[in-house]
N, C-alpha and C positions, 0 to 999 in steps of 0.2 A: 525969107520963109519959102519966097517960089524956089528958089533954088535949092533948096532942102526937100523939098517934095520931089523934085524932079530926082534927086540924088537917091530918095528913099526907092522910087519907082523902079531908076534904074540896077539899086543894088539887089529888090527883089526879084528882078527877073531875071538877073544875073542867075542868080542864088538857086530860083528855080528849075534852070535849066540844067547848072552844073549839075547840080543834087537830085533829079527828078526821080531814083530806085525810092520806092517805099520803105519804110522804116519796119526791120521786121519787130517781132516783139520782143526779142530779147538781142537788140542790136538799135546803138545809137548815132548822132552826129548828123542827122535830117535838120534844118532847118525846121520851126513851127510855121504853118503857114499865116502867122500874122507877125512873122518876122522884120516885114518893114517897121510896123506900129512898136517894135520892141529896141529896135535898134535907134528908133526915136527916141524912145523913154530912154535910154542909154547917154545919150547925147545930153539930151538934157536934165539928166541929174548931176550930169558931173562938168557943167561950165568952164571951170577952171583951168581944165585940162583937155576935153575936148573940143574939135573946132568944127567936124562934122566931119560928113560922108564923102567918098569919090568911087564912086563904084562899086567896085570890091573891098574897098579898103576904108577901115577906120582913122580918121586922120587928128592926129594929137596938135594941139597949137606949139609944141616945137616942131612940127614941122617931121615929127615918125606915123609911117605908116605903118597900120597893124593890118592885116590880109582878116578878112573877117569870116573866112571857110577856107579850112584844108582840103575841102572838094570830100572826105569820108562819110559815109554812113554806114558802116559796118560795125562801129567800134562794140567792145564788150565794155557794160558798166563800169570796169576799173580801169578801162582807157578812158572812157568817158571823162573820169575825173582826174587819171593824171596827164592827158594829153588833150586837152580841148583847145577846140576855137572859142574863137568869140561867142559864133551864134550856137555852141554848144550850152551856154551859158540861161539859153533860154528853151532848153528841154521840158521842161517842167515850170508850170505856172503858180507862181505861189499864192497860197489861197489867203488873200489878204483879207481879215474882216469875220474870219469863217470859224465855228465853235471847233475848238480842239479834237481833233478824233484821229481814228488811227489812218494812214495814208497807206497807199496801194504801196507791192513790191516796188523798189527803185526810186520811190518821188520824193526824190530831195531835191527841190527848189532851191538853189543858191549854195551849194556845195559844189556846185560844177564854178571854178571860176579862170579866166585868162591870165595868166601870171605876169607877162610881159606889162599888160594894162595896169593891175594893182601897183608891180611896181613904178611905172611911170607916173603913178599919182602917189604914191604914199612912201616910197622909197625903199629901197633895199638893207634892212634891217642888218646881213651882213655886216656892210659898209657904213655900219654906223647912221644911216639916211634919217632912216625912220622917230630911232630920238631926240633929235636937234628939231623936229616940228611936235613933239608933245607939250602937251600941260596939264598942269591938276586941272580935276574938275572935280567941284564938292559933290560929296553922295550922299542925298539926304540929307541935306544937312537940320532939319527938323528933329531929326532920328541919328545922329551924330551919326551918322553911317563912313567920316574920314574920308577922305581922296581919292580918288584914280586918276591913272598916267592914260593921256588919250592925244590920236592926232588931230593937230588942227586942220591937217587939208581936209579938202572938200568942206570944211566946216562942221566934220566930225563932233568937235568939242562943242562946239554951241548946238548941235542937235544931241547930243548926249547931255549938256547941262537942263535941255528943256522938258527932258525926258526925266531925268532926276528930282525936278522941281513938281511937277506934275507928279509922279509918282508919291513924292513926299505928303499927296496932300490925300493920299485914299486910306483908308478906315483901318485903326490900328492892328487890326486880324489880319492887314494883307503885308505889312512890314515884314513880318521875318524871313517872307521867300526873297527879299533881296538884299538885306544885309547880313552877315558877312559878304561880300562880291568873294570872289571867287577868282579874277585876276581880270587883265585888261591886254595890257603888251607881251609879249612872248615870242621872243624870238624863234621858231621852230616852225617842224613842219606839221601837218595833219598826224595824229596820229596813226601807226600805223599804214603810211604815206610816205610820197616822196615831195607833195603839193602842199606849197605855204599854207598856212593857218591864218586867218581873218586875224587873227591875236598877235603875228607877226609883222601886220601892219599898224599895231595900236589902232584898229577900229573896229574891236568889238570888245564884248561884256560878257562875262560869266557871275551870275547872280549865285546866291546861296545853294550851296552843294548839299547841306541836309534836308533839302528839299526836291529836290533834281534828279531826273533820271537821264540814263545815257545808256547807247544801244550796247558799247562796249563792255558793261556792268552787267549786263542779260545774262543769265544761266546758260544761253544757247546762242551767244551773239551772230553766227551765221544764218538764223532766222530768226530777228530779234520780234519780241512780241511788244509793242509800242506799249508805255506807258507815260504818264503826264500825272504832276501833281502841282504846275503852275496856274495860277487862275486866268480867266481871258481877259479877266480885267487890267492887268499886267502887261498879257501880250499885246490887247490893243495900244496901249501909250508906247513902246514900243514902237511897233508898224504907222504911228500918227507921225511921228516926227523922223523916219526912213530907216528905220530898223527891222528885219528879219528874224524867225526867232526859228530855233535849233529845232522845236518842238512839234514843225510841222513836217519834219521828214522821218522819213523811213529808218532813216539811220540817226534813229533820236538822240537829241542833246540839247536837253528843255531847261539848262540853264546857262544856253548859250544864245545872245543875241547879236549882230552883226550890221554895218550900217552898208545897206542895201539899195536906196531910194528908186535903182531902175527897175526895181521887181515890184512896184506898189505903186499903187494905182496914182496918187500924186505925181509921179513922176509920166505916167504910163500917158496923160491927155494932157491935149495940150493947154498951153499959158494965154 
C-alpha cells in the first residue's frame, strides 16, 4: 500500500508538471487535479490485469507498460475521443447516484476510453479474443427476458448476472424498459467513429429500444437536446454493481449501459 501511495504521489507530480497550460474551454487532455485518487480507482477495479503504478506509466501484470499522458492539452473534442490517454479517460466525472437531467455541452463521462487497455483485458474482438471468454447470462429470468453473451474478465458476467437478478425483482411497471435487450457483443466500432464500442468487448448492455433515446436519433444531432425515458430506479442497480449508464452524457444513449467500476464511487475509496 506505502508503495502505491508513494507511486501515486510521484505519478501526480509528474503529470502536473508535464501538463501545467490550463485547459481552455473548448480544448482537452489536462489531467483532473485529483488524478492521483482516479488512477487509484483504475487500479483497483481492474485486479486481474493491473499490477499498478511506475511513474508515468501504467503497468499491466504481463509486464506492458501503458504511458499514462501523451503530455497534450490542446485536443478538440473528437480527438479527445479518438485519440486519448489514459488520464484522458477521466475528463469528466460521472455523476454516480445523481437524478437524471440533462448535462453540460461535452460531458460524457466514460466515452472517452484507452484502447490499448480495454484490449488488454477484454481482447481484440478482431482476432477472435473476445468470444472464447463469454457466456450466457439469464435476463430476467423472472420475466423470461432469454440470455445475453457477456465477458467473463474482470468478472463482467457475475456483475451483470447480479444486476439481472436484482433488476428482476422491481415492480412490474418497470420491466418493459429492459426486455427485449437490445444486444450485448458487437464487434464494431462507435458509431460514426473510428473508437471500439464498449459492445466490442462484450461488456456492455443495451436495454429495450422502444423505450430509449439516443443523441444520434435527435432532429438536429449536432446540438442534441437531451432526452431520457429510463427510470433511476434502473439506472441506480446499474451503477450499484459497476455499470455506467449512456444516459448521463451529452451525447445520449439511455439504453446503453457499460461496466465501468473506475468511474464509481466503489471503486473510487479505498478497501
Amino acid at each position: 500500500m506505502m508503495a502505491m501511495l508513494r507511486a501515486l504521489a510521484v505519478t501526480a507530480a509528474i503529470l502536473a508538471t508535464a501538463l501545467a497550460p490550463a485547459r481552455a474551454q473548448n480544448s482537452y487532455g489536462a489531467p483532473p487535479a485529483d488524478i492521483a485518487q482516479r488512477l487509484a480507482a483504475l487500479v483497483r477495479a481492474y485486479p486481474d490485469f493491473i499490477a499498478g503504478l511506475d511513474g508515468e506509466f501504467l503497468v499491466l501484470r504481463n509486464g506492458t507498460r501503458l504511458k499514462i499522458s501523451d503530455g497534450r492539452t490542446d485536443k478538440s473534442f473528437d480527438e479527445l475521443l479518438e485519440k486519448p490517454d489514459i488520464d484522458d479517460m477521466f475528463y469528466a466525472a460521472y455523476p454516480a447516484g445523481a437524478a437524471p437531467h440533462p448535462p453540460a455541452k461535452n460531458f460524457d463521462p466514460g466515452r472517452v476510453r484507452f484502447e490499448p487497455l480495454f484490449v488488454a483485458m477484454y481482447g481484440d474482438c478482431h482476432k477472435g479474443e473476445v468470444t472464447r471468454r463469454m457466456r450466457a447470462v439469464e435476463w430476467l429470468p423472472r420475466h423470461q427476458g432469454g440470455k445475453v453473451m457477456i465477458t467473463t474478465a474482470n468478472g463482467v458476467d457475475k456483475a451483470l448476472d447480479a444486476v439481472s437478478r436484482e433488476l428482476d425483482q422491481l415492480p412490474e411497471g418497470l420491466i418493459k424498459y429492459l426486455k427485449p435487450t437490445a444486444g450485448t457483443y458487437n464487434c464494431r466500432a462507435i458509431a460514426g467513429s473510428t473508437a471500439r464500442s464498449m459492445h466490442a468487448y462484450a461488456a456492455s448492455i443495451d436495454v429495450n429500444t422502444a423505450f430509449s433515446d439516443y443523441w444520434r436519433w435527435a432532429p438536429h444531432p449536432a446540438e442534441p437536446a437531451w432526452k431520457n425515458r429510463i427510470p433511476a430506479e434502473i439506472v441506480r442497480v446499474f451503477e450499484k454493481h459497476g455499470f455506467i449508464w449512456g444516459g448521463a452524457w451529452y451525447h445520449y444513449d439511455t439504453m446503453h449501459f457499460e461496466y465501468r467500476p473506475e468511474l464509481l464511487p466503489t471503486a473510487a475509496e479505498p478497501r
